[in-house]
C-alpha positions as CSV (number, residue, x, y, z in Angstrom):
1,X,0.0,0.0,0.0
2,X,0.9,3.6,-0.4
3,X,0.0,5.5,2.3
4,X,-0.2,9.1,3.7
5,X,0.3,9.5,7.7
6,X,-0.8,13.1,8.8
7,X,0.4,14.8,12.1
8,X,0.7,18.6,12.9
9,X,4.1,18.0,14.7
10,X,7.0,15.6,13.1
11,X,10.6,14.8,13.0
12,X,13.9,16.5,12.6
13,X,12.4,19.8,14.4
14,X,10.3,18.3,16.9
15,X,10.8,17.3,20.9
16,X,7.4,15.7,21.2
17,X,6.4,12.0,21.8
18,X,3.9,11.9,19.0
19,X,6.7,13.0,16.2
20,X,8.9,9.8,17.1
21,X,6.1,7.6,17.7
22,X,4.7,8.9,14.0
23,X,7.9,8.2,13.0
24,X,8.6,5.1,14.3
25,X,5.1,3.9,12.3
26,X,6.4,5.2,9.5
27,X,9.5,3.2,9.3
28,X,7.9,-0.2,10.6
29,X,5.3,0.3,7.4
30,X,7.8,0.8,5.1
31,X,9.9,-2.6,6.6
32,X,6.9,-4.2,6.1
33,X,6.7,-3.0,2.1
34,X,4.2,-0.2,2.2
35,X,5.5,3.4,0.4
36,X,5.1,5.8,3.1
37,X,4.4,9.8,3.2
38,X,4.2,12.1,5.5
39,X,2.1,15.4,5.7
40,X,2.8,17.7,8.3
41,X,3.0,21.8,9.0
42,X,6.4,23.9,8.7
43,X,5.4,27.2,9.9
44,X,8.8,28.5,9.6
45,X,9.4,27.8,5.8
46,X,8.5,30.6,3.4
47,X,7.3,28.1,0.4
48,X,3.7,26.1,0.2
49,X,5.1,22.9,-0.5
50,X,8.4,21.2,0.0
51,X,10.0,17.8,0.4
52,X,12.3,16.2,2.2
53,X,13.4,12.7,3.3
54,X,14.5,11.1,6.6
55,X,15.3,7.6,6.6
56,X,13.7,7.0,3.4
57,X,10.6,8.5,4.2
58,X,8.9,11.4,2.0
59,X,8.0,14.3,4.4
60,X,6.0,16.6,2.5
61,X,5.9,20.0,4.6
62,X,3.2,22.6,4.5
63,X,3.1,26.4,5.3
64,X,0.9,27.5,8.1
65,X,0.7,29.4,11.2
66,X,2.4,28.5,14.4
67,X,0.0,26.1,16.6
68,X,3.0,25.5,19.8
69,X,4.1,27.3,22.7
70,X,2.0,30.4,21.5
71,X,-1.2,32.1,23.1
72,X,-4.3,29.9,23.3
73,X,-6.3,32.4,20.7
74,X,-3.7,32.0,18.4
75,X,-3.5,28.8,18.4
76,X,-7.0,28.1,17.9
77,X,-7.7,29.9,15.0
78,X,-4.2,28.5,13.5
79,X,-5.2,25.0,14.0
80,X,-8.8,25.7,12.3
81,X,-6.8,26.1,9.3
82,X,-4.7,23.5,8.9
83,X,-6.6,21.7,6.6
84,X,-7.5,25.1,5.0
85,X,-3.5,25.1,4.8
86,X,-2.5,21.7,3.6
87,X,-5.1,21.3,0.9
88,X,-4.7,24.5,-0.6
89,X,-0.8,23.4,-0.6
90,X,-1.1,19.9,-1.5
91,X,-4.2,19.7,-4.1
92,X,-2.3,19.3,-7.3
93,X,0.3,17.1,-5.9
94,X,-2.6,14.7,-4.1
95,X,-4.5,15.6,-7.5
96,X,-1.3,13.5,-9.3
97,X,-0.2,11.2,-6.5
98,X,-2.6,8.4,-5.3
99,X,-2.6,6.8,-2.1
100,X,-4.0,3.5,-0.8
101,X,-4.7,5.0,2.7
102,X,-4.5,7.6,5.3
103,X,-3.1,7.2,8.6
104,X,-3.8,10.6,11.3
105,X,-2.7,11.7,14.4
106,X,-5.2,13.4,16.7
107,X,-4.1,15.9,18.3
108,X,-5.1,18.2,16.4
109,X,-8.6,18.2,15.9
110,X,-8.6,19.5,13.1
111,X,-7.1,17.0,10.0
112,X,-11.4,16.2,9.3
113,X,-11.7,18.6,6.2
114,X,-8.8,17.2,4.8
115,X,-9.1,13.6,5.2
116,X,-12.7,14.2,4.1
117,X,-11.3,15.8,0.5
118,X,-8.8,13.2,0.3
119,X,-10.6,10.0,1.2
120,X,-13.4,11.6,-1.4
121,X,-10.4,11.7,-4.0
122,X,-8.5,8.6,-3.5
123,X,-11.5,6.6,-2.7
124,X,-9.6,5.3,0.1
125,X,-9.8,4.3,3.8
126,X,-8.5,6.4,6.7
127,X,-7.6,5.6,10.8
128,X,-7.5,8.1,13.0
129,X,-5.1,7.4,16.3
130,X,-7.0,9.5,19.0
131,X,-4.8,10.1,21.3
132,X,-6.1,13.3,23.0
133,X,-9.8,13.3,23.8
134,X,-10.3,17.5,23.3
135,X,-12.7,19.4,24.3
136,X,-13.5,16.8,26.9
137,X,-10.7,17.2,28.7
138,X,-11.1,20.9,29.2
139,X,-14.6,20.5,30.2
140,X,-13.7,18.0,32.9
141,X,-10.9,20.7,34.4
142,X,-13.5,23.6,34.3
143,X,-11.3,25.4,31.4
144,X,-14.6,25.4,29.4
145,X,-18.4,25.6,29.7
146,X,-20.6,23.0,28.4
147,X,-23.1,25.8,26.2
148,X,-20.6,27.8,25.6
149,X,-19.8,29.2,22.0
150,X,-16.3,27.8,21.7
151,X,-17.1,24.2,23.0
152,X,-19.6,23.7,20.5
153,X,-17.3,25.3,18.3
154,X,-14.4,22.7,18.5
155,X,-17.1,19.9,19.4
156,X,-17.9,20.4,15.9
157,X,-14.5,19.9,14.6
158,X,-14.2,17.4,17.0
159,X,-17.6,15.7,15.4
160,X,-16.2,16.1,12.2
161,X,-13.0,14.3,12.6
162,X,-14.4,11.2,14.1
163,X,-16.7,11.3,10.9
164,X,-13.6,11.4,8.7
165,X,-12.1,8.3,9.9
166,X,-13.1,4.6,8.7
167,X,-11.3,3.4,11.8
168,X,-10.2,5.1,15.5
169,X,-7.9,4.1,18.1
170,X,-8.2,5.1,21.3
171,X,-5.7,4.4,24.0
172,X,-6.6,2.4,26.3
173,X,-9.8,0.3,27.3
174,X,-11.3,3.1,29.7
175,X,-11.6,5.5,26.6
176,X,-13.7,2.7,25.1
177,X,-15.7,2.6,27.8
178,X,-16.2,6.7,27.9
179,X,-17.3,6.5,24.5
180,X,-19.6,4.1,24.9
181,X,-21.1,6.0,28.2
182,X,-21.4,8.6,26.0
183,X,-24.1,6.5,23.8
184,X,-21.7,7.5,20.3
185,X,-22.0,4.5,17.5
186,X,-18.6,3.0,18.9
187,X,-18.2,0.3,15.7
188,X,-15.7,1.8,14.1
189,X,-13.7,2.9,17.8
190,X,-11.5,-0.1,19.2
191,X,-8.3,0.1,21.8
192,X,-4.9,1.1,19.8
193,X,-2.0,1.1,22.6
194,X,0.5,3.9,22.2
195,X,4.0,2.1,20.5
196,X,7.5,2.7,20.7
197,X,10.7,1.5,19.3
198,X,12.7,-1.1,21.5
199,X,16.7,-0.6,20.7
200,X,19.3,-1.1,22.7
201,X,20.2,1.3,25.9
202,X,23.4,2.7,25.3
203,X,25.6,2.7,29.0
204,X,24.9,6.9,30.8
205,X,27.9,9.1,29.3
206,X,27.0,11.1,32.9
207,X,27.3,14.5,30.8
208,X,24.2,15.9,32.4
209,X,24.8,14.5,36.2
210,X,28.1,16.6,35.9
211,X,26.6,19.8,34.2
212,X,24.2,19.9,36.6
213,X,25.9,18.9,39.7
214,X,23.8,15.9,40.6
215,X,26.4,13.1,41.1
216,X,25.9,10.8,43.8
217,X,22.4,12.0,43.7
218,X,19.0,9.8,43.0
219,X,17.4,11.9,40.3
220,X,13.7,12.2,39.9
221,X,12.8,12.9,36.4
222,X,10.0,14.4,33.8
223,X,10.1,15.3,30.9
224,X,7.3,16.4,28.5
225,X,4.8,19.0,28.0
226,X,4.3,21.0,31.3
227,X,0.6,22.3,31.6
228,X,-2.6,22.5,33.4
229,X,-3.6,18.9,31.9
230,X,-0.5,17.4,34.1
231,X,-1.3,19.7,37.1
232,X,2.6,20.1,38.0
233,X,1.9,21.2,41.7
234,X,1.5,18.0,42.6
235,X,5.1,17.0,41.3
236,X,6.3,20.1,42.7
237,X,4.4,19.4,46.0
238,X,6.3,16.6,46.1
239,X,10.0,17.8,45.4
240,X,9.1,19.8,48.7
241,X,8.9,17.0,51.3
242,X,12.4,15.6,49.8
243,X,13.7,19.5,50.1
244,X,15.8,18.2,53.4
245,X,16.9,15.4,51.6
246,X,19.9,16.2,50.0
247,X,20.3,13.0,47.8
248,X,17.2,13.5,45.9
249,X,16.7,15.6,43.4
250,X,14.2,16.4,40.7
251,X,14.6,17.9,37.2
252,X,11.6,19.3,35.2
253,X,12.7,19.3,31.4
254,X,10.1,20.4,29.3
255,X,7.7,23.6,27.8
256,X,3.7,24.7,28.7
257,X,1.6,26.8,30.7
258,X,2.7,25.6,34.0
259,X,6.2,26.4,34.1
260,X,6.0,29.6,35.5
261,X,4.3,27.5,38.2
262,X,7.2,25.3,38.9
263,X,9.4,28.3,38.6
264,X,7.5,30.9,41.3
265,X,7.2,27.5,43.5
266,X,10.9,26.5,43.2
267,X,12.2,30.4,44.2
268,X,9.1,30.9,46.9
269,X,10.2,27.8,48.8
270,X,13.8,28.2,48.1
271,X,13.7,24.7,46.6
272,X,17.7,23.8,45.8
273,X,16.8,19.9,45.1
274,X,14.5,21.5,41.9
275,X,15.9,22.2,38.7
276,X,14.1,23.1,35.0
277,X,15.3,23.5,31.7
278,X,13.6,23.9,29.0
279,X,12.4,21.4,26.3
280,X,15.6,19.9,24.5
281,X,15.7,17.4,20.8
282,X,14.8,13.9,21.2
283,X,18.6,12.6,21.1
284,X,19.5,14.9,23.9
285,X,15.8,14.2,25.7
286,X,17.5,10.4,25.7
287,X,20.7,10.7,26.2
288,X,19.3,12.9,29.3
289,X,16.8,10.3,30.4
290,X,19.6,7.6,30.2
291,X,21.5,9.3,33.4
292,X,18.6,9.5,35.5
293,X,16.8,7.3,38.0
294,X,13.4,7.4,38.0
295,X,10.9,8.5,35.6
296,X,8.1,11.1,36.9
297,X,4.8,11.9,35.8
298,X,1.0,13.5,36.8
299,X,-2.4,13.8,35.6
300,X,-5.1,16.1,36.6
301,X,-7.7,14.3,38.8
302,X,-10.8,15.6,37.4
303,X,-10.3,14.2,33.9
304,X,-13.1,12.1,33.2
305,X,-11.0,10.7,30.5
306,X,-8.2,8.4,30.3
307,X,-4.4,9.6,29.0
308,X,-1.6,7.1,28.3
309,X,1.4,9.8,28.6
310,X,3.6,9.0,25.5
311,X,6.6,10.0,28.0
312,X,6.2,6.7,30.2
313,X,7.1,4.8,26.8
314,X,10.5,6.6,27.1
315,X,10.9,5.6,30.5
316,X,10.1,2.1,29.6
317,X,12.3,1.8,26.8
318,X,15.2,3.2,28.5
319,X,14.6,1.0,31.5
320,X,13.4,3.8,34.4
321,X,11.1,2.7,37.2
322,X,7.9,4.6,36.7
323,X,6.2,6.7,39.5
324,X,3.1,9.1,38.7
325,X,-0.3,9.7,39.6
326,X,-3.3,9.2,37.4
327,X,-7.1,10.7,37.7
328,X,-9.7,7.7,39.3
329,X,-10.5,4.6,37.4
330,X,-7.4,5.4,34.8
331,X,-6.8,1.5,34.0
332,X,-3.0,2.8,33.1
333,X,-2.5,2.4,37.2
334,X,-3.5,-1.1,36.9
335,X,-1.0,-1.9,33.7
336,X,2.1,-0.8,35.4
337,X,1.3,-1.8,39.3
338,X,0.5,-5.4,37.8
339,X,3.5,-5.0,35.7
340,X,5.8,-4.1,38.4
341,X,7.3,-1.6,36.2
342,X,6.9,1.6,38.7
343,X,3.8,2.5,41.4
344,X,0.9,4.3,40.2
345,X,-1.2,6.4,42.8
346,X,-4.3,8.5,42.2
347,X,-3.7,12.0,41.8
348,X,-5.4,12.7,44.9
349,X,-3.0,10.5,47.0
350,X,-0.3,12.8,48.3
351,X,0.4,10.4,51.1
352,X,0.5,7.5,48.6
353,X,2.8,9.2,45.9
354,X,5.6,10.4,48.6
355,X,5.7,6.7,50.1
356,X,5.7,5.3,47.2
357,X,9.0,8.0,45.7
358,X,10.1,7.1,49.3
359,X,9.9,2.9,48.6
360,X,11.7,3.5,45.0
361,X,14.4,6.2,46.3
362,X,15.2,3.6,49.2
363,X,16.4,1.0,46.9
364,X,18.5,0.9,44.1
365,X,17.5,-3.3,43.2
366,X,14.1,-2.1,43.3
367,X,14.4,0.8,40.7
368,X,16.6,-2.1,38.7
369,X,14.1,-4.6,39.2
370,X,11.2,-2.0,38.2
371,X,12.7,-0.6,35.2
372,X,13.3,-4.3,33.8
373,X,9.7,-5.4,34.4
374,X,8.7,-2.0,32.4
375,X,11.2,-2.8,29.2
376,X,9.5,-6.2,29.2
377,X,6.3,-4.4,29.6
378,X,6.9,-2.1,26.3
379,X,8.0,-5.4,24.1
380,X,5.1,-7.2,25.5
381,X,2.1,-4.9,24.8
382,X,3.5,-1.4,23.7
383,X,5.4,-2.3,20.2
384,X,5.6,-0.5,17.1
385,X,5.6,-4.0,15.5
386,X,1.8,-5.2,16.3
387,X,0.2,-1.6,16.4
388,X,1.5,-1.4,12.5
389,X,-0.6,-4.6,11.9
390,X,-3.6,-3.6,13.7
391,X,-4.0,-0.4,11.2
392,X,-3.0,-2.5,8.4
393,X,-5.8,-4.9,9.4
394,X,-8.0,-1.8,9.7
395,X,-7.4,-0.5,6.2
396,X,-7.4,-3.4,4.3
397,X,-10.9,-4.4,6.3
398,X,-13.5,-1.9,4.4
């Protein structure tokens, strides 16, 4: 098959989780004989249209506006366009080029217009890999109203994105169920894991412990987008009760409307075992991840909706104990307590979450034995190898 994979964020310029795990798909469909493309925004470039190649796949950039680390207005209206954007850029090259199916990455809400046009053209099938359940989320944290003009206004391009896609993947079991709670035709919605890449972990070249003068130190570490959705204060709520402790030590690597938080709280409570930098490439994200002990992460407790962080496939892969917190009934507590691969509190649990950083910090076989269980945990149910089949089987079914 030829296909087309669509994602508003992708490799060599990115530092998110979705741009590798895109372009990890990418490669594993083209090892398993399929032509592969990839459509995604450049809102730096001064051209409609160009190409380029990594690794043998076709990236085929558009122009648009910026739609990261800018104001929320901004972003909104950007992201309404995107498919304004890319069709207006890629028509006549689509128009000569066809494909066998479309493969898109949600966020952003908006690909529907597009994949709509193109599914009409190529009279082809299309998946959809939901992986952020917007506006819902926002709803749920009391960032939105329920009548309000712009919910309706992104339910719609919410409504017509779902409608766009022959096939969607949600993340985990307890999305199903949300979806089917919310009485929507669920036959075309079924459970599609996030993935990663399992390669070999190279042996810590240190370079970070020494920059930042963390040797002999058990370092706590997250890294990822840092905003209200996470609710850092609980992470940072936590750095406190170690502040005495002067062999822990947690470092915040990362960009999003909550770093001012983590900053105000660090110099307000004088906290010397806190340290952020800002969001690094995905070779450096590694090689920093590599050095570090533990791997941290947080989710608002009033999401009614359930997130698989793409970050805790990082820590898997690179061997890290996991320790977070997760809103009530998030069935991503059960996969990694019954894994052994970290401990997973609910968000509401401060007691829970310290005893548990306590349990891990305590022992260095534990961490070991933790991280292990979590690499065997990412070959065993998180691999780029059988989510590539499951959307092959998708496409080919219709």
């Amino acid at each position: 098959m030829k296909l087309l994979l669509i994602v508003d964020d992708y490799l060599p310029h990115s530092i998110k989780v979705a741009a590798k795990m895109m372009h990890e798909l990418a490669l594993e469909f083209k090892k398993n004989g399929h032509s592969v493309s990839v459509l995604t925004p450049a809102p730096l470039q001064k051209e409609s249209l160009t190409k380029v190649e990594i690794d043998g796949i076709e990236i085929l950039n558009f122009k648009s506006g910026e739609i990261k680390n800018i104001s929320k207005a901004k972003r909104a209206i950007n992201e309404t366009l995107l498919s304004y954007h890319a069709w207006s850029a890629t028509k006549n090259f689509f128009g000569n080029n066809h494909f066998d199916g479309i493969v898109y990455y949600s966020p952003s809400i908006f690909w529907g217009f597009l994949v709509k046009k193109l599914r009409s053209l190529w009279k082809c099938d299309s998946y959809l890999i939901l992986r952020d359940i917007f506006p819902q989320w926002t709803l749920d944290n009391g960032l939105m109203k329920k009548n309000s003009p712009i919910y309706r206004y992104f339910k719609f391009f919410e409504w017509v994105n779902y409608k766009s896609a022959g096939t969607i993947g949600v993340m985990s079991p307890s999305n199903l169920d949300f979806f089917k709670n919310t009485k929507k035709d669920i036959s075309k919605f079924e459970v599609l894991f996030n993935w990663s890449e399992i390669s070999e972990i190279a042996e810590p070249k240190n370079t970070f412990r020494e920059k930042l003068d963390l040797q002999n130190k058990i370092v706590l570490f997250y890294g990822g987008n840092i905003g209200h959705a996470q609710k850092m204060i609980i992470l940072v709520d936590l750095a406190k009760r170690f502040a005495s402790n002067t062999n822990v030590h947690f470092l915040f690597v990362g960009k999003g409307d909550e770093v001012d938080l983590i900053l105000d709280e660090k110099e307000k409570h004088n906290l010397t075992n806190l340290t952020y930098l800002p969001s690094v490439d995905q070779n450096t994200y590694f090689e920093m991840l590599n050095e570090f002990d533990i791997g941290l992460f947080s989710l608002h407790p009033d999401h009614k909706t359930h997130n698989f962080p793409g970050k805790l496939l990082g820590y898997m892969a690179s061997s890290k104990p996991i320790l977070g917190c997760v809103n009530n009934g998030n069935d991503l507590m059960e996969i990694v307590n019954k894994a052994k691969a970290g401990i997973v509190v609910e968000s509401n649990s401060e007691d829970e979450l310290y005893q548990a950083a306590k349990f891990l910090i305590d022992s260095e076989i534990i961490r070991k034995e933790m991280g292990s269980n979590g690499r065997l945990l990412l070959s065993r149910q998180f691999s780029v190898e059988s989510v590539c089949i499951q959307i092959e089987k998708a496409l080919k079914k219709h």
